[in-house]
N, C-alpha and C positions, 0 to 999 in steps of 0.2 A: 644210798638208800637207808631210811630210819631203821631200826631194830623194833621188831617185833613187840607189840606191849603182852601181859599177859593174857588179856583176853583174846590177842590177835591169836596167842599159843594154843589158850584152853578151845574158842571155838572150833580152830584148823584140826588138833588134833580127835574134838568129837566127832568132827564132820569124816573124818578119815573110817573111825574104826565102825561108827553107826553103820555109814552108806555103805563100805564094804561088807559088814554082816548083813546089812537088810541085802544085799544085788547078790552075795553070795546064795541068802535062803531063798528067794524069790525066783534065782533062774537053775539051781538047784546042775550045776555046773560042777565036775570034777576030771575036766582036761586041766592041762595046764598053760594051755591055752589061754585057755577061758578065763580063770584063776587070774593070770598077767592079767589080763585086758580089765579084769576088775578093780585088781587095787593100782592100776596105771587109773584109771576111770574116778577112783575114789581119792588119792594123792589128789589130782586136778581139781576136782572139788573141795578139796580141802584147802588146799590155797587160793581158787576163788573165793569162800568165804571167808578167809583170813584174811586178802587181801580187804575186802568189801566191809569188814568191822568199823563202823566212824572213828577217828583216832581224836583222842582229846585236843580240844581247843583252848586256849587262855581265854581268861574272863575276859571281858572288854568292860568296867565300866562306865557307864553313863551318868554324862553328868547333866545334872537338869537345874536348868534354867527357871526362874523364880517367875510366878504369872505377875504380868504389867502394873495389876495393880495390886500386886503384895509390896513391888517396890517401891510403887508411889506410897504407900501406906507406911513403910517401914521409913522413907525420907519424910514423911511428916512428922514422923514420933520420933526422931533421931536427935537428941537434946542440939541444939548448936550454940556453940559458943563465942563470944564476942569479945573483940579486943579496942576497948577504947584508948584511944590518941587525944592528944593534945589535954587541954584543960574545960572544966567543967563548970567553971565560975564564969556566972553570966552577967555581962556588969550593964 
């Protein structure tokens, strides 16, 4: 299993202490009971969305392909050069 990056850290641990205070203030709970079941309830979600963060990708470049007739265009202006044989005296 990879290692956690930091954002996988910072979101998990927001997601932790938020959701735990908002289920703490909202259901207004002081068993201990309750208490457990909250931050067992608020861990869980913390590491779903720590799991669920997109973890970086490598670039892929693409390589592109020159249009049909840039390269017919480019082999018409591409100087060529000529090698003449034998002799040139025309008798």
């Amino acid at each position: 299993m990879p290692r956690p990056t930091a954002a996988q850290l910072a979101y998990g641990s927001c997601t932790v202490i938020f959701s735990t205070l908002a289920m703490l203030l909202l259901s207004q709970t002081s068993s201990g009971l309750g208490i457990a079941v909250i931050a067992a309830s608020a861990l869980a979600l913390g590491l779903l969305v720590a799991m669920t963060v997109p973890l970086p990708r490598p670039r892929i470049v693409a390589v592109r392909k020159p249009a049909p007739q840039a390269v017919e265009e480019a082999a018409a202006e591409a100087p060529v050069s000529v090698v003449a044989s034998g002799s040139s005296n025309a008798a």
